[in-house]
mmCIF file of the N, C-alpha and C atoms, coordinates in Angstrom:
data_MODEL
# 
_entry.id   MODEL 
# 
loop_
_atom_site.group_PDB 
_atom_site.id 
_atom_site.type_symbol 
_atom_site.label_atom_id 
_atom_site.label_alt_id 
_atom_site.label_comp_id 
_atom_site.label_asym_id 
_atom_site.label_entity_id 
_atom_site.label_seq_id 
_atom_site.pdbx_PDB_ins_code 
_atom_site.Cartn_x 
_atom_site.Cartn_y 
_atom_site.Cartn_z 
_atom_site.occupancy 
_atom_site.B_iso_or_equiv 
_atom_site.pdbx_formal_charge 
_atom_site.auth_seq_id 
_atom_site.auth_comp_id 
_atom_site.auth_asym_id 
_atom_site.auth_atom_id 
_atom_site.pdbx_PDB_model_num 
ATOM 1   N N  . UNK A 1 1  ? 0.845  -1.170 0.000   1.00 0.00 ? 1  UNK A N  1 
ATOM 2   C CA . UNK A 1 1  ? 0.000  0.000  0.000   1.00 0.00 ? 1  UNK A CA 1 
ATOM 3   C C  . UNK A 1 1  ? 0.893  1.238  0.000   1.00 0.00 ? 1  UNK A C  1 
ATOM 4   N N  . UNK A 1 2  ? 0.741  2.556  -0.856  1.00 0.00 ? 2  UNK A N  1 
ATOM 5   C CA . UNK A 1 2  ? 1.211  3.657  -0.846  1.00 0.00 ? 2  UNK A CA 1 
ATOM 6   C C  . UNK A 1 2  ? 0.336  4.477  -0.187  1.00 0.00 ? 2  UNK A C  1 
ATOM 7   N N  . UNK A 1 3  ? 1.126  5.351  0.699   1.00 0.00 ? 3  UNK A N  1 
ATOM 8   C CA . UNK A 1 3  ? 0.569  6.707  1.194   1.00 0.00 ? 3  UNK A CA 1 
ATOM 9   C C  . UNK A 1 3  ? 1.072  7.617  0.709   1.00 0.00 ? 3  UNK A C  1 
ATOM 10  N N  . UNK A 1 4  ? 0.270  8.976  0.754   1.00 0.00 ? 4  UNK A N  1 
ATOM 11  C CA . UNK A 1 4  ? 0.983  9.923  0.683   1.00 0.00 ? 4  UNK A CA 1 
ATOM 12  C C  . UNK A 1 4  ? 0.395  10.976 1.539   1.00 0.00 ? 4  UNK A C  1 
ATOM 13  N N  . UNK A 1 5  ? 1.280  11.710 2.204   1.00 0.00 ? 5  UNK A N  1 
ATOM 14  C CA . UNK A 1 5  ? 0.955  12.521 3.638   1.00 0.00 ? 5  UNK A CA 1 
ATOM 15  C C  . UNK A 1 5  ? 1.021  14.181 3.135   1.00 0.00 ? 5  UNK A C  1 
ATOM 16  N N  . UNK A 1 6  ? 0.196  14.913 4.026   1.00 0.00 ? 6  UNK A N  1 
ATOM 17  C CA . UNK A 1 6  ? 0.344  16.580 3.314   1.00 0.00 ? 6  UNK A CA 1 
ATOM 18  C C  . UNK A 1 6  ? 1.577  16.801 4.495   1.00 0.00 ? 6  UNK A C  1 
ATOM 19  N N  . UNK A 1 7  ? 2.146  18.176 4.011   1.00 0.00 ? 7  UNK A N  1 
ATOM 20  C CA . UNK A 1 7  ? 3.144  19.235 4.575   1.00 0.00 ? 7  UNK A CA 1 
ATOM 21  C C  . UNK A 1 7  ? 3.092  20.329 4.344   1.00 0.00 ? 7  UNK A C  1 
ATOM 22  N N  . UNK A 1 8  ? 3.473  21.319 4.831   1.00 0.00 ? 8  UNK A N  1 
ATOM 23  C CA . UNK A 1 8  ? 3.638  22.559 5.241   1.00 0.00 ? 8  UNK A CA 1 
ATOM 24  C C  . UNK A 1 8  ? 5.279  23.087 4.099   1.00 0.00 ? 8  UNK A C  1 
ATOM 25  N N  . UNK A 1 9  ? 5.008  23.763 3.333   1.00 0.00 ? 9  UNK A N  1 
ATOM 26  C CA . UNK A 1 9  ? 6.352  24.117 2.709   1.00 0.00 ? 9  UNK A CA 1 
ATOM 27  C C  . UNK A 1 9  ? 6.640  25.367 3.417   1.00 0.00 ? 9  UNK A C  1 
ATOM 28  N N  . UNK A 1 10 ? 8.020  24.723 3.484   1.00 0.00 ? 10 UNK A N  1 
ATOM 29  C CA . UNK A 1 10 ? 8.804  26.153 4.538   1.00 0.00 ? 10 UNK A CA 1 
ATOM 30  C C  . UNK A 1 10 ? 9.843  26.761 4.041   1.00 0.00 ? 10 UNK A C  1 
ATOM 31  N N  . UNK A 1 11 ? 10.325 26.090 3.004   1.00 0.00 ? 11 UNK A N  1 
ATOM 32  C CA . UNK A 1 11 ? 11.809 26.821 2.154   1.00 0.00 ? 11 UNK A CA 1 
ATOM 33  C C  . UNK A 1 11 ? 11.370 25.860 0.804   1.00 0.00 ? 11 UNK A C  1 
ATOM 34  N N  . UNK A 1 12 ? 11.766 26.780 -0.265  1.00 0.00 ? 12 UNK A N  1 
ATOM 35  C CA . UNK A 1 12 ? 11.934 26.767 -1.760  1.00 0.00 ? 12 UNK A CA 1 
ATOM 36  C C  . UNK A 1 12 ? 13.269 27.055 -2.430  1.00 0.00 ? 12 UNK A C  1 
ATOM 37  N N  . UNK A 1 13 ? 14.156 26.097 -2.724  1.00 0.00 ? 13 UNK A N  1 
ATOM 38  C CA . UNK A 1 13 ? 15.374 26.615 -3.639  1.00 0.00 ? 13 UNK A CA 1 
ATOM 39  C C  . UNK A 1 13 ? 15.208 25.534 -4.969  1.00 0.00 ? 13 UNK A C  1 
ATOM 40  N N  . UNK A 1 14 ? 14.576 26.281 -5.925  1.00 0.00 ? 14 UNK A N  1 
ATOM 41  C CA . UNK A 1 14 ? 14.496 25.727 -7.227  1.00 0.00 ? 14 UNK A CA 1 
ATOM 42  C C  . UNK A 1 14 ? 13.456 24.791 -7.144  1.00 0.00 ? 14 UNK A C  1 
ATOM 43  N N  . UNK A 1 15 ? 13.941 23.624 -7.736  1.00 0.00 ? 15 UNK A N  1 
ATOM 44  C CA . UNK A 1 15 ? 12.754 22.661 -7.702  1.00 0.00 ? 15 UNK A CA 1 
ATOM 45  C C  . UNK A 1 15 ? 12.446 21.604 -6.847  1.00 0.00 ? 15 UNK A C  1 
ATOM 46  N N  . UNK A 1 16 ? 13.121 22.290 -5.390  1.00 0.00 ? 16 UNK A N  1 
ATOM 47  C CA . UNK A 1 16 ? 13.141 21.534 -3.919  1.00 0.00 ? 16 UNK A CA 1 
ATOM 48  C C  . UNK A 1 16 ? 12.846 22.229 -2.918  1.00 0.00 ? 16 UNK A C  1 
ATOM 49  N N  . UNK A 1 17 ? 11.952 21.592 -2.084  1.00 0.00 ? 17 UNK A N  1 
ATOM 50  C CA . UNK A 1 17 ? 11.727 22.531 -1.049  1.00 0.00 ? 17 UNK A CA 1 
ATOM 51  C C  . UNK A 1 17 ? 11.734 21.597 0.116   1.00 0.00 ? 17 UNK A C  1 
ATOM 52  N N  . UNK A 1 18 ? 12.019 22.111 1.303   1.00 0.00 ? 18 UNK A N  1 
ATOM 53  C CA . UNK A 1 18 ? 11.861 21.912 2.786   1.00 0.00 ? 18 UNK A CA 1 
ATOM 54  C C  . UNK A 1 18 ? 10.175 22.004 2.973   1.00 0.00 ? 18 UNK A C  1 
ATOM 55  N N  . UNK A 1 19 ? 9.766  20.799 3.568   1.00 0.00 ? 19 UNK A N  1 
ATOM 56  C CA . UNK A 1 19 ? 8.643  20.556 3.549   1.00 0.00 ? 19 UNK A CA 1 
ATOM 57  C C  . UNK A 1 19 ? 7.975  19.993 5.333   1.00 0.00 ? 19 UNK A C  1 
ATOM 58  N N  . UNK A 1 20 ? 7.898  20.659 5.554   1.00 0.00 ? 20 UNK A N  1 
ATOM 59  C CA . UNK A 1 20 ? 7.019  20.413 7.683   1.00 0.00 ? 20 UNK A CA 1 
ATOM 60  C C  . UNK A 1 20 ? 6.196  19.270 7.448   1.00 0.00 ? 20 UNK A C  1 
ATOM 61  N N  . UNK A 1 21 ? 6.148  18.375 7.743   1.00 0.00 ? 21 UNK A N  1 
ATOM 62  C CA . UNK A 1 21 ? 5.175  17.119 7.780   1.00 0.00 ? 21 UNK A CA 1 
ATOM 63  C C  . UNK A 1 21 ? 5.161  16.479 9.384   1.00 0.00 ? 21 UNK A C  1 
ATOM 64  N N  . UNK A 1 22 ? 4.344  17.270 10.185  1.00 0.00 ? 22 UNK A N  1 
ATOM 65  C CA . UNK A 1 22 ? 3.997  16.849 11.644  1.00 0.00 ? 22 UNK A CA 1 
ATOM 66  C C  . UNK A 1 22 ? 5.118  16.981 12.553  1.00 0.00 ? 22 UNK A C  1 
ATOM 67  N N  . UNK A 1 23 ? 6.256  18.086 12.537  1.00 0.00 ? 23 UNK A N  1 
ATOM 68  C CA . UNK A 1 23 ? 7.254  18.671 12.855  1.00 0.00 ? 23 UNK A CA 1 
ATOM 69  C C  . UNK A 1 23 ? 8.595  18.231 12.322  1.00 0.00 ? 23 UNK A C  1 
ATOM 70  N N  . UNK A 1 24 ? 8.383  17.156 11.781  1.00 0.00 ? 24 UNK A N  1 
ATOM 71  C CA . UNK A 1 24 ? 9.796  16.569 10.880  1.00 0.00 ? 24 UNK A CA 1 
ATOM 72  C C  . UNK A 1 24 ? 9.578  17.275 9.263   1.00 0.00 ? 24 UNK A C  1 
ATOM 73  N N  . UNK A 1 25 ? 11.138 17.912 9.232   1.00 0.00 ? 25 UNK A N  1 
ATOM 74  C CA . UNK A 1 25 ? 11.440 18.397 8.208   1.00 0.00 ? 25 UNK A CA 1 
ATOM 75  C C  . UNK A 1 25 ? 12.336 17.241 7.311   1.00 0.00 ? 25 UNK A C  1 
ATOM 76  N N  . UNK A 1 26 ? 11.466 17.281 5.824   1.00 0.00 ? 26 UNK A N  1 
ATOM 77  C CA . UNK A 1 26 ? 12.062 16.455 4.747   1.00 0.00 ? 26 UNK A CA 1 
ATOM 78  C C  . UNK A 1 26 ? 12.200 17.306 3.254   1.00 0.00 ? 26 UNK A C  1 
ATOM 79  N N  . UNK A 1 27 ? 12.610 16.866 2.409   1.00 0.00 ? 27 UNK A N  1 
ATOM 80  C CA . UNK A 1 27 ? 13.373 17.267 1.522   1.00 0.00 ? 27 UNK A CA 1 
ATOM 81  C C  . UNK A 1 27 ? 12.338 16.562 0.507   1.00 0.00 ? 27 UNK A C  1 
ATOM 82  N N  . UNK A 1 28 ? 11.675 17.556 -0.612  1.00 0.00 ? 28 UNK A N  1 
ATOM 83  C CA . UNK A 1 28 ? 10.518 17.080 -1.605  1.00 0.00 ? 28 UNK A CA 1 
ATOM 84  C C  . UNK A 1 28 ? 10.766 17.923 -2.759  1.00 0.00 ? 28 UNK A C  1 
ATOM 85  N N  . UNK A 1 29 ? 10.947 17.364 -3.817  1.00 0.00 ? 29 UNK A N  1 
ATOM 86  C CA . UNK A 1 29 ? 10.908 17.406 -5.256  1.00 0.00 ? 29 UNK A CA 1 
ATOM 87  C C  . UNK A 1 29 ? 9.622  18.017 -5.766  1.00 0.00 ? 29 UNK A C  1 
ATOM 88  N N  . UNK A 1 30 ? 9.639  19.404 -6.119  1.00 0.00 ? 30 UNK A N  1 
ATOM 89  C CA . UNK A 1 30 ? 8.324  20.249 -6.875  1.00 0.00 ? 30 UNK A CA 1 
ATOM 90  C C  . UNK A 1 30 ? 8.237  20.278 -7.928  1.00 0.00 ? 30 UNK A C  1 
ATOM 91  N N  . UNK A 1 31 ? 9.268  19.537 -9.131  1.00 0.00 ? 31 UNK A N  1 
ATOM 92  C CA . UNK A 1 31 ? 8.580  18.568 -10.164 1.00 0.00 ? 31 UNK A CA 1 
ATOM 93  C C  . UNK A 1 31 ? 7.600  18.903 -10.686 1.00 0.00 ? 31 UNK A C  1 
ATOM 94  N N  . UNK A 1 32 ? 6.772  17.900 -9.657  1.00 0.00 ? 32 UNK A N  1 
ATOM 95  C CA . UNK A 1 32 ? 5.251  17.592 -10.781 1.00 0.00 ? 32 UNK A CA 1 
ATOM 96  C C  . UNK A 1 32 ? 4.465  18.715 -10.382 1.00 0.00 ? 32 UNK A C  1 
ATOM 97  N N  . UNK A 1 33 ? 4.726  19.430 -9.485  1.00 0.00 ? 33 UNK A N  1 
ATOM 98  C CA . UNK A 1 33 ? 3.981  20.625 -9.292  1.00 0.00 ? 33 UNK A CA 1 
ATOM 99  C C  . UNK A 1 33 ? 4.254  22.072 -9.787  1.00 0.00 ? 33 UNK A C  1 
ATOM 100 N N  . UNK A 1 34 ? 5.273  21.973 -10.582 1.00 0.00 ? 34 UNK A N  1 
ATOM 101 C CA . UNK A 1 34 ? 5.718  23.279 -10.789 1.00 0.00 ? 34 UNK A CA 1 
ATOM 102 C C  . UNK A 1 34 ? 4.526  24.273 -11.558 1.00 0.00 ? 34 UNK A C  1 
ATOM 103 N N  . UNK A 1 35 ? 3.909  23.392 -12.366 1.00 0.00 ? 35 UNK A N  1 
ATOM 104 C CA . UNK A 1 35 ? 2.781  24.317 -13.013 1.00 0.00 ? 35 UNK A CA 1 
ATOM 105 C C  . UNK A 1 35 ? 1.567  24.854 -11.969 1.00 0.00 ? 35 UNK A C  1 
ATOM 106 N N  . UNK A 1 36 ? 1.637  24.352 -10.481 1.00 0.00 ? 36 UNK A N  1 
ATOM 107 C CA . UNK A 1 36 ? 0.815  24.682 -9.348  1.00 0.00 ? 36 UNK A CA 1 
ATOM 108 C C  . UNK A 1 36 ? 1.156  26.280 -8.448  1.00 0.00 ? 36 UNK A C  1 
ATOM 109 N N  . UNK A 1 37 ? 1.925  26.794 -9.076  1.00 0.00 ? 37 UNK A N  1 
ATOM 110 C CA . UNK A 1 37 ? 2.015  27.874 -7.866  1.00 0.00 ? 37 UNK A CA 1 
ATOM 111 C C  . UNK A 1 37 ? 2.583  27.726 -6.707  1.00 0.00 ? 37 UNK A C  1 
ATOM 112 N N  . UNK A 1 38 ? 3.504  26.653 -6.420  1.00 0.00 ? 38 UNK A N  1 
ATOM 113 C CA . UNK A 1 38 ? 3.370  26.236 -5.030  1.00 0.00 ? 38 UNK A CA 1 
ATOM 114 C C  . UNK A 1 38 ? 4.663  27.406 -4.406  1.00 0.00 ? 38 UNK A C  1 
ATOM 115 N N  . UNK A 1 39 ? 4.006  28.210 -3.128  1.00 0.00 ? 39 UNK A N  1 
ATOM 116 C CA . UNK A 1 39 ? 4.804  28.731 -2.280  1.00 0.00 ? 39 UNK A CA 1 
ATOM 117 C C  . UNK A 1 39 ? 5.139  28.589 -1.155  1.00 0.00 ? 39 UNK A C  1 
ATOM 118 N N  . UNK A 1 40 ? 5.773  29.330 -0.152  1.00 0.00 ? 40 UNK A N  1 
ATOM 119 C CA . UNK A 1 40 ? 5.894  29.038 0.892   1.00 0.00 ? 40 UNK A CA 1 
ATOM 120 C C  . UNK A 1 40 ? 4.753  29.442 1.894   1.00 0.00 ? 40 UNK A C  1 
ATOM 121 N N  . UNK A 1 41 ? 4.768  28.229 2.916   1.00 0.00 ? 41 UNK A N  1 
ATOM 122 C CA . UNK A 1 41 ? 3.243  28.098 3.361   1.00 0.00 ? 41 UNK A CA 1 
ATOM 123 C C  . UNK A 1 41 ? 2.563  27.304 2.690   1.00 0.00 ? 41 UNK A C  1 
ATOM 124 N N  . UNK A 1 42 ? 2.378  27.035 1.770   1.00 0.00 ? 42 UNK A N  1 
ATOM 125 C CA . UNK A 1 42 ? 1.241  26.094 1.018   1.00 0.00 ? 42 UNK A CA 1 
ATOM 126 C C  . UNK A 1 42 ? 1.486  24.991 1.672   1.00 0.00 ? 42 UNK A C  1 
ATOM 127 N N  . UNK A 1 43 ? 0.537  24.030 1.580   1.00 0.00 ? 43 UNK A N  1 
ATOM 128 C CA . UNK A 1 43 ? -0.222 22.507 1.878   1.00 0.00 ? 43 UNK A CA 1 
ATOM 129 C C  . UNK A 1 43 ? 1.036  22.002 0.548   1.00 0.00 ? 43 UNK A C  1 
ATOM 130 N N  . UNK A 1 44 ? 1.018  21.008 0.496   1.00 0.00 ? 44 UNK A N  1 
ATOM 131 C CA . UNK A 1 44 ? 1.327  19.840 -0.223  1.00 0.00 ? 44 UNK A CA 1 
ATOM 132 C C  . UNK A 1 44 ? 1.276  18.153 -0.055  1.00 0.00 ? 44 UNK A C  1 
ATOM 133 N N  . UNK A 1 45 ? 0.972  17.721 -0.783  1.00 0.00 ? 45 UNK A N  1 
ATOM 134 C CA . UNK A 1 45 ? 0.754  16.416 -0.639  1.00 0.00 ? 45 UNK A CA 1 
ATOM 135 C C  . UNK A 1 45 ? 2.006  15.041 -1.264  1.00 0.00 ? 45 UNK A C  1 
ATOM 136 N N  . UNK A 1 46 ? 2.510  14.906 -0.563  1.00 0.00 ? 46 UNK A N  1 
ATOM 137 C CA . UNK A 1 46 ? 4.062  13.863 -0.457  1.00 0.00 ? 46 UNK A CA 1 
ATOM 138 C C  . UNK A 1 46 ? 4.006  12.815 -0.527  1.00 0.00 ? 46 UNK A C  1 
ATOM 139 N N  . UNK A 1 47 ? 4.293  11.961 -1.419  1.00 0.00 ? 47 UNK A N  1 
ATOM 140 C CA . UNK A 1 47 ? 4.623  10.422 -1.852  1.00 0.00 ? 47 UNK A CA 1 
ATOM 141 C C  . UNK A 1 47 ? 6.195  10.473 -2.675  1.00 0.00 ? 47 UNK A C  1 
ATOM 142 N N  . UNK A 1 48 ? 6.716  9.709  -1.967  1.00 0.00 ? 48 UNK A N  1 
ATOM 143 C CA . UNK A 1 48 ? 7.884  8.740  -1.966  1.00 0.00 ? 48 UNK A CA 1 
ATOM 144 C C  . UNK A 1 48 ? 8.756  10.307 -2.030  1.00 0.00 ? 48 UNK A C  1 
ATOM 145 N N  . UNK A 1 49 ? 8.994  11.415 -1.599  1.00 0.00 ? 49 UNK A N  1 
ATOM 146 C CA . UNK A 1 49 ? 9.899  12.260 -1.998  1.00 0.00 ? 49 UNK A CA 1 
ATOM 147 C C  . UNK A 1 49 ? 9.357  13.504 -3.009  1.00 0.00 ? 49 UNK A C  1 
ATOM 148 N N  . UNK A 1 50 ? 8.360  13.252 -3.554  1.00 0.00 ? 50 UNK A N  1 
ATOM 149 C CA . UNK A 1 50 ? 7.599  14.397 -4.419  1.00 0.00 ? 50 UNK A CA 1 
ATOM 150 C C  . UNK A 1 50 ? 6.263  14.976 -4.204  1.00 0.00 ? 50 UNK A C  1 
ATOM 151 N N  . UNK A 1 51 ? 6.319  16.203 -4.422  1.00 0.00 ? 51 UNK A N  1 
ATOM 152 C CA . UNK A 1 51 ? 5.067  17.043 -4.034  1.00 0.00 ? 51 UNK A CA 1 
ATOM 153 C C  . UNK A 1 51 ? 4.266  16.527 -5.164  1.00 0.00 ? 51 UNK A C  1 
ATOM 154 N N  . UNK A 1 52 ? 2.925  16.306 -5.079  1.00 0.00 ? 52 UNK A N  1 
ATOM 155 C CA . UNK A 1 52 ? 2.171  15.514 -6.083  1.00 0.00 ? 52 UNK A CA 1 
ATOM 156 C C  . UNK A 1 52 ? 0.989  16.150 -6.528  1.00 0.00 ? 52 UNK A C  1 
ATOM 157 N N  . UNK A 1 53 ? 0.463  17.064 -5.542  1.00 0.00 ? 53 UNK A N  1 
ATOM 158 C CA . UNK A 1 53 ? -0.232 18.140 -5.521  1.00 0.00 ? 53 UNK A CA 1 
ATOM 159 C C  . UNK A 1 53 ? -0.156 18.852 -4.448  1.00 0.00 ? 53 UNK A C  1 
ATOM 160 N N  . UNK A 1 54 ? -1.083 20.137 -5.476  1.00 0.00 ? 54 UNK A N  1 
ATOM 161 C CA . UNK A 1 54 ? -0.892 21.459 -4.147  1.00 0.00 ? 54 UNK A CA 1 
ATOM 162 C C  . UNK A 1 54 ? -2.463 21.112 -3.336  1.00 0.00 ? 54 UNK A C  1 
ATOM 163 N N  . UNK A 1 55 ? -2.408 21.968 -2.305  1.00 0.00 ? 55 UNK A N  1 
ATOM 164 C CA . UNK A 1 55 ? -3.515 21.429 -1.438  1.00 0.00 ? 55 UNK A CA 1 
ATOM 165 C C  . UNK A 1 55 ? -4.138 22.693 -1.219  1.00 0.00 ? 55 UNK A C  1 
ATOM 166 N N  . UNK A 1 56 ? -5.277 22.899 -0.153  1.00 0.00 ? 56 UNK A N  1 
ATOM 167 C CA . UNK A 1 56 ? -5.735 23.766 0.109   1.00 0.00 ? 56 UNK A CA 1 
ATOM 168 C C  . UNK A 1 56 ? -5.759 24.016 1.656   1.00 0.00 ? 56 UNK A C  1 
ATOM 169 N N  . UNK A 1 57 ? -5.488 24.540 2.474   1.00 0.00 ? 57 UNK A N  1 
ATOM 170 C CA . UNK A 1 57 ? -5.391 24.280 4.051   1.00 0.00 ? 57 UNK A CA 1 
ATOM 171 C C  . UNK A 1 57 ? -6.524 23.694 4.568   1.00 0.00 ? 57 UNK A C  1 
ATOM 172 N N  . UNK A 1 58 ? -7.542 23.834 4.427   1.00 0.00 ? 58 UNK A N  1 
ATOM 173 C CA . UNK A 1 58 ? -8.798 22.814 4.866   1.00 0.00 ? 58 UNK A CA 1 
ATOM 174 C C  . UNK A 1 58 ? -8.762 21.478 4.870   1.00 0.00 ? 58 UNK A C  1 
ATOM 175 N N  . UNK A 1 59 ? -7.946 21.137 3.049   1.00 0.00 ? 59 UNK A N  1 
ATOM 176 C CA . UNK A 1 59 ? -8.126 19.414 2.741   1.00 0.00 ? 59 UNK A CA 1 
ATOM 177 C C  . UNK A 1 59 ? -6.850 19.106 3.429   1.00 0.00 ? 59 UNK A C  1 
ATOM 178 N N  . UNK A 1 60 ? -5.740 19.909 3.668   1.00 0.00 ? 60 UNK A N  1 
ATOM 179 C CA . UNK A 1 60 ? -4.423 19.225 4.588   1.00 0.00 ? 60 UNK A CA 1 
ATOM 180 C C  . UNK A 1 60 ? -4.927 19.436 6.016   1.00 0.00 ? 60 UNK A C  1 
ATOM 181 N N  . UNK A 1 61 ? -5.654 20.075 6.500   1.00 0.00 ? 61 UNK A N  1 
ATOM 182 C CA . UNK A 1 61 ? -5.951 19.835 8.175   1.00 0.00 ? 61 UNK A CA 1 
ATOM 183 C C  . UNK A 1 61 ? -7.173 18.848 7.685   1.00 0.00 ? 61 UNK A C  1 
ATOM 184 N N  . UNK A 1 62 ? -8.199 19.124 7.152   1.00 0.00 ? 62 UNK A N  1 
ATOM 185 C CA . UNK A 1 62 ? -8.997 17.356 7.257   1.00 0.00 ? 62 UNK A CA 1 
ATOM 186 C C  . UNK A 1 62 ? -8.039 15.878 7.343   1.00 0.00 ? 62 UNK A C  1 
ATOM 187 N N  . UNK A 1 63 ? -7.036 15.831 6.180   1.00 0.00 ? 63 UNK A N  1 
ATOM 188 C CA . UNK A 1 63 ? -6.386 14.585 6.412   1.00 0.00 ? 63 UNK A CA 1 
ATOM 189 C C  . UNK A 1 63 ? -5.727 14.309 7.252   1.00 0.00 ? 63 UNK A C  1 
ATOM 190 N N  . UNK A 1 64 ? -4.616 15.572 7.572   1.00 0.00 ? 64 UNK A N  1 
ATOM 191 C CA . UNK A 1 64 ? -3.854 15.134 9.307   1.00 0.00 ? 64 UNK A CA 1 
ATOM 192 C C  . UNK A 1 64 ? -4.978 14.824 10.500  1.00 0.00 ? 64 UNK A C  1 
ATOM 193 N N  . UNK A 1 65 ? -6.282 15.243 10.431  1.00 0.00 ? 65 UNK A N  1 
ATOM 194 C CA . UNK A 1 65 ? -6.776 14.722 10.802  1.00 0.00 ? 65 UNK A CA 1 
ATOM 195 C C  . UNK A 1 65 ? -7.078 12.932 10.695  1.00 0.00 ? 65 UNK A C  1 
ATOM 196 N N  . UNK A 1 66 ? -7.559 13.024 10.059  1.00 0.00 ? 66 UNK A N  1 
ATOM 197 C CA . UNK A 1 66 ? -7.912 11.723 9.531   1.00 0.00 ? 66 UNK A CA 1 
ATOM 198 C C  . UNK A 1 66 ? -6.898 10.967 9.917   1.00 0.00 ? 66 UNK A C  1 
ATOM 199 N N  . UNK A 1 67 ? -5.518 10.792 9.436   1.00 0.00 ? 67 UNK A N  1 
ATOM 200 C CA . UNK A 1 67 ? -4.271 10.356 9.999   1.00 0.00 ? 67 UNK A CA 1 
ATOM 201 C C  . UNK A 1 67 ? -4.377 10.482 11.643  1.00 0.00 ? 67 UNK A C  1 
ATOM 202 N N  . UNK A 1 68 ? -4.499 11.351 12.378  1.00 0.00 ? 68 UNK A N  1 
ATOM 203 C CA . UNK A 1 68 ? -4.278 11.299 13.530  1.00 0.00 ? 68 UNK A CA 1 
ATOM 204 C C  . UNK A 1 68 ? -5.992 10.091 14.202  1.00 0.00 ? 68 UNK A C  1 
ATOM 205 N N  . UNK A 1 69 ? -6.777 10.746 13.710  1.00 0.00 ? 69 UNK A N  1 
ATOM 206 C CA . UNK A 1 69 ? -8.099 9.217  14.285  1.00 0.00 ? 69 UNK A CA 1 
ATOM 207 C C  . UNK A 1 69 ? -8.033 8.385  13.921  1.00 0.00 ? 69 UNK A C  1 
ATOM 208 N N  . UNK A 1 70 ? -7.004 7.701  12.599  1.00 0.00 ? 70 UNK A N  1 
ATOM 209 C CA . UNK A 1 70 ? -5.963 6.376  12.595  1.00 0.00 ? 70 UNK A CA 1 
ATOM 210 C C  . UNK A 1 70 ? -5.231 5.765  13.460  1.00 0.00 ? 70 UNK A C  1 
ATOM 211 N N  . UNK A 1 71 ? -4.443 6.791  13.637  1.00 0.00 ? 71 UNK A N  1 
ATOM 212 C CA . UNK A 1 71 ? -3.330 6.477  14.495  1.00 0.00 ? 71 UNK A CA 1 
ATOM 213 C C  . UNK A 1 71 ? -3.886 6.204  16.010  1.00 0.00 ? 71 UNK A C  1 
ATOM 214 N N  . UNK A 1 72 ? -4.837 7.372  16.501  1.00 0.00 ? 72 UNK A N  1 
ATOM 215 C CA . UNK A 1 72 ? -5.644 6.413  17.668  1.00 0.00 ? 72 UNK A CA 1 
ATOM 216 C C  . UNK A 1 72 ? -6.399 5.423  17.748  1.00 0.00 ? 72 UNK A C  1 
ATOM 217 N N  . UNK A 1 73 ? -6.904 5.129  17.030  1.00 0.00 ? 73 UNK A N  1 
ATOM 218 C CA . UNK A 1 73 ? -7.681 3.827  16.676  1.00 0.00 ? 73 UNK A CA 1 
ATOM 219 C C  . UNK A 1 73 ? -6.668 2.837  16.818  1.00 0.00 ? 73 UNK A C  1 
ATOM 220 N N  . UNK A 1 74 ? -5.562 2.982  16.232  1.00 0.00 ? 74 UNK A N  1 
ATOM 221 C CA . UNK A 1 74 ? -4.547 1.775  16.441  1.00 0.00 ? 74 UNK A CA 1 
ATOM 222 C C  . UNK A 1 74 ? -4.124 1.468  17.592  1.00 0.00 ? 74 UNK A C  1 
ATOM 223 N N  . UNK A 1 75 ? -3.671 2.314  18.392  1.00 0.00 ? 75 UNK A N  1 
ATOM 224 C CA . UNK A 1 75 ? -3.318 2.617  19.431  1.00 0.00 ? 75 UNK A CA 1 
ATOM 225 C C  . UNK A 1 75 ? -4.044 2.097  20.858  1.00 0.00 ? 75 UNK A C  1 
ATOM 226 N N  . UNK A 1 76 ? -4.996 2.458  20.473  1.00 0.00 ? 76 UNK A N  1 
ATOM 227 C CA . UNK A 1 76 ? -6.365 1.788  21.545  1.00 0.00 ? 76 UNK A CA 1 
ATOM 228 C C  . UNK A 1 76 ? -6.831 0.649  21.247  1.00 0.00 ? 76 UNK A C  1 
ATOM 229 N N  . UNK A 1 77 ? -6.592 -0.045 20.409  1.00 0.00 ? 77 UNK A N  1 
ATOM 230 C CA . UNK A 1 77 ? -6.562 -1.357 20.280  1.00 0.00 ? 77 UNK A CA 1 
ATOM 231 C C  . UNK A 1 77 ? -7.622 -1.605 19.197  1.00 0.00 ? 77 UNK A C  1 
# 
């Protein structure tokens, strides 16, 4: 199974940016998004190393949601 998780872009140099994903900072390829506008601050959505789309802050706090009533569900048995 593939996931792909949203982040917070926090630095842009070229076609890489520093990307916040639940306080861990990773390193994501803007690639396939370059025709998106993507700036700093924007949502993005991350699989295997690449921004895949741009997001909107609503649909990236719904899914960290969603992710987080996963993660308790697991948790609690």
């Amino acid at each position: 199974m593939c996931l792909a998780v949203p982040g917070r872009v926090t630095k842009i140099e070229g076609e890489k940016a520093e990307v916040d994903i639940g306080g861990i900072r990773r390193e994501a390829s803007l690639e396939l998004v370059s025709d998106q506008g993507v700036k700093i601050g924007d949502y993005v959505l991350i699989h295997t190393g690449y921004a895949i789309t741009k997001l909107d802050e609503a649909e990236a706090i719904e899914i960290l949601k969603a992710w987080r009533d996963v993660a308790r569900a697991e948790l609690e048995g």
